[in-house]
N, C-alpha and C positions, 0 to 999 in steps of 0.2 A: 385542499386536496383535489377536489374537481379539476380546478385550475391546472395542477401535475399532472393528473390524467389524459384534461387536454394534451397541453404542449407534450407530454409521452406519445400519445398517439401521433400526434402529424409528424413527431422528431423519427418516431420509429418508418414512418412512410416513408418519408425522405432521405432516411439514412443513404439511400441510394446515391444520391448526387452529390454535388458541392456545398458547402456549407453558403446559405445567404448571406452579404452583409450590407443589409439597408441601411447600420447603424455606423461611418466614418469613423471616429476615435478608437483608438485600440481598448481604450480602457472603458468606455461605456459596452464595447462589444463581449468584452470578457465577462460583465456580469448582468449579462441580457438573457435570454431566454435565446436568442442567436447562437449561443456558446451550447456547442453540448456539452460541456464542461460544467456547468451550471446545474445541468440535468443529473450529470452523473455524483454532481456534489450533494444534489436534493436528496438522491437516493441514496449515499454513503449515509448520511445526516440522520436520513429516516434507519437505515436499517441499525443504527450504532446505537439509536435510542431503544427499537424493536430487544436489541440483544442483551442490551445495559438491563433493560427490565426483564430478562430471562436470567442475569446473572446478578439479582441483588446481595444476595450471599456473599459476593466476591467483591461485592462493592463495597458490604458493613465493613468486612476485615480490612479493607482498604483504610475506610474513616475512620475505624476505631484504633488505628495503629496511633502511633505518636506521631503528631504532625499531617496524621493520614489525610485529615478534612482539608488542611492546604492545599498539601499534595493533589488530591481528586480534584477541588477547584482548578489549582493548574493546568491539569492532566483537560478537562473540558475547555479553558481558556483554548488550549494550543489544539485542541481541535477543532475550535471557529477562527483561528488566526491560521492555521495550514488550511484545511479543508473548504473554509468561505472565502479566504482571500487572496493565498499564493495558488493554490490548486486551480480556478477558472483561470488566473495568468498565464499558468504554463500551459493550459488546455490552448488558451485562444493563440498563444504563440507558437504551437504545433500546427494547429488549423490555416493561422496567417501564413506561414513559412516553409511549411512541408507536407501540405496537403498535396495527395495523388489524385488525379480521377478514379473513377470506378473500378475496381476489378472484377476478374471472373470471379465465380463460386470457388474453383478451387485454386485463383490464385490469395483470396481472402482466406480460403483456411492456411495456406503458407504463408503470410504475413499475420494473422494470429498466431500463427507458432513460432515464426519469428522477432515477433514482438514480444514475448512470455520467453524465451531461451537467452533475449538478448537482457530483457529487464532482470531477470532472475542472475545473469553475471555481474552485470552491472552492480547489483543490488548485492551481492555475495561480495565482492571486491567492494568497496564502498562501506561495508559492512566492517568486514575485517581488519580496513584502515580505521575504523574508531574503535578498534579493540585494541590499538596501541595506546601506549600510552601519552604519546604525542599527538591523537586526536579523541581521545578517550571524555575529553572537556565538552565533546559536541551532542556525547551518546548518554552521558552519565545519567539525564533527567531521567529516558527512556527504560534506565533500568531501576531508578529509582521504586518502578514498579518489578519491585524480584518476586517474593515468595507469593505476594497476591498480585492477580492480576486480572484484569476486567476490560473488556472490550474497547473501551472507550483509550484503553492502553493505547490499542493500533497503531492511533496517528498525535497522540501525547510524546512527541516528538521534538527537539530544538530547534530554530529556525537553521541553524548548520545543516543538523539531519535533515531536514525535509528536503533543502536544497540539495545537499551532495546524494543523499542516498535514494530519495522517495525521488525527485524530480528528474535528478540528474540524468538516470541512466534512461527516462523516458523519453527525456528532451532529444537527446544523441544517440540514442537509437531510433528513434523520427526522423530525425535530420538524414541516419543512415540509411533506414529503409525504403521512407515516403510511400506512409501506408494510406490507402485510402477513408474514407471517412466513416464506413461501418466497418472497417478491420480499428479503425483505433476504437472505436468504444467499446466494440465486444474485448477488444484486449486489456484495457483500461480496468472495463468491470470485472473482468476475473480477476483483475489483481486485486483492484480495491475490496472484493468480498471477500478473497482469500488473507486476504489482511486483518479483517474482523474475524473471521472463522479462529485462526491460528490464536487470536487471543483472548477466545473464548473458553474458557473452564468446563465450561458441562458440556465440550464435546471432546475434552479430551483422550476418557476412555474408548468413546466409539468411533475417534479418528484414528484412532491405534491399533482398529480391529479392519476398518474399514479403507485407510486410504493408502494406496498404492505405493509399494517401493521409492520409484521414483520421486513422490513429490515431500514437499511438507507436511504434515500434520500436526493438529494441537498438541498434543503429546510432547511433539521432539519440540517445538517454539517453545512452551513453557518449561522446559528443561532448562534449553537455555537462559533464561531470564535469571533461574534459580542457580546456575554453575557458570555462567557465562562462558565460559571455554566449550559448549560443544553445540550443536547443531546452527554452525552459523547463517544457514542460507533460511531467506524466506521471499516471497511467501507462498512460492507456486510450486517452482523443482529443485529438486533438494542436491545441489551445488557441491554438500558435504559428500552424500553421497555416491553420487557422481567419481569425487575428488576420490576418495576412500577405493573405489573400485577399481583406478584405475594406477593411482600412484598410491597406494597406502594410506592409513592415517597420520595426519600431520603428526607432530614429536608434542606441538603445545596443547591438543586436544583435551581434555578434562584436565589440563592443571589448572593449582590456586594461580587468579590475576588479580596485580594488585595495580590499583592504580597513581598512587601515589612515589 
């Protein structure tokens, strides 16, 4: 812990400039402590354990379902195989490829809100295509957790999903924007804690009271897990809604989906 401390603090100093790379290979750089990807892995890691133990309740239902203790084993599997090993890749091949120089103060807040409007379509589109039934094979594990759900849900994901939906739209909208190197982590991190938030249980009452029109909230995420035809957007702006205000509601919206 000290250790994370360290490397937090001089990461957070340097946010400022270019990322270092004293270390050649691409692959040794992506799980260095070089990688802010690493850093920001540390911290999903830490905070998914922090919320897991706020939500045991949601954990018992989980293992005492039929199958449930497999199920959860899984559900932790794929979140050391997306979160420890494809997630610093795609960090360090953002950083190799599409890193900017520094911006101002307020061209950083325009490229955090550009990176958050673009991942939230991204991810809304992306989403929608494995609500078909022709890509429904990729999404199936993730809703395996339906009526219970537990944090560790978030990133208990296929390797399909992670690539097409969680990676994808960050990747190519990197490539689009080339944001600089403290606009991607601040944006990164709001995703990845609003990713946990949303599939956390015991806030879903007071995300219902408390979060804003516009975005996501636990509430509307676990709704969908439980009907899967409604609130498809996550996990920051709410895409549905958005959608809803301007062209109506979809015709498929709360119906039965079968996927077979």
């Amino acid at each position: 812990m000290a250790t994370l401390l360290n490397v937090t603090s001089q990461r957070l100093t340097h946010l400022d400039g270019p990322p270092a790379y004293p270390v050649d290979n691409f692959v040794s750089r992506a799980y260095s402590w070089d990688n802010d990807g690493v850093v920001m892995t540390t911290f999903t890691v830490i905070l998914t354990i922090l919320l897991e133990l706020c939500s045991l309740d949601a954990v018992s239902r989980i293992v005492s379902a039929k199958q449930g203790a497999q199920l959860y084993a899984k559900g932790v599997a794929m979140n050391v195989v997306n979160n420890c090993l494809l997630g610093p890749l795609a960090y360090e091949l953002v950083s190799t490829c599409f890193m900017a120089p520094p911006l101002s103060g307020w061209g950083r807040v325009g490229m955090v809100t550009a990176i958050l409007v673009g991942h939230a379509i991204g991810y809304y589109l992306a989403h929608r295509w494995m609500h078909t039934k022709q890509m429904y094979w990729a999404h199936r594990f993730h809703h395996r957790f339906n009526m219970h759900v537990a944090p560790v849900t978030a990133n208990a994901v296929s390797l399909a999903e992670y690539v097409v939906a969680y990676m994808a739209p960050f990747i190519l909208g990197s490539a689009l924007l080339q944001p600089d190197r403290l606009s991607l982590f601040v944006a990164v991190g709001i995703i990845s804690l609003n990713n946990l938030l949303i599939h956390t249980p015991r806030l879903a009452d007071l995300s219902a009271r408390l979060v804003p029109w516009l975005f996501v909230s636990t509430e509307m995420h676990l709704e969908h897990h439980r009907k899967l035809t409604t609130h498809w957007a996550a996990p920051t702006i709410s895409i549905d809604r958005l959608i809803e205000y301007f062209m109506g509601t979809p015709g498929s919206y709360g119906k039965e989906f079968k996927d077979d």
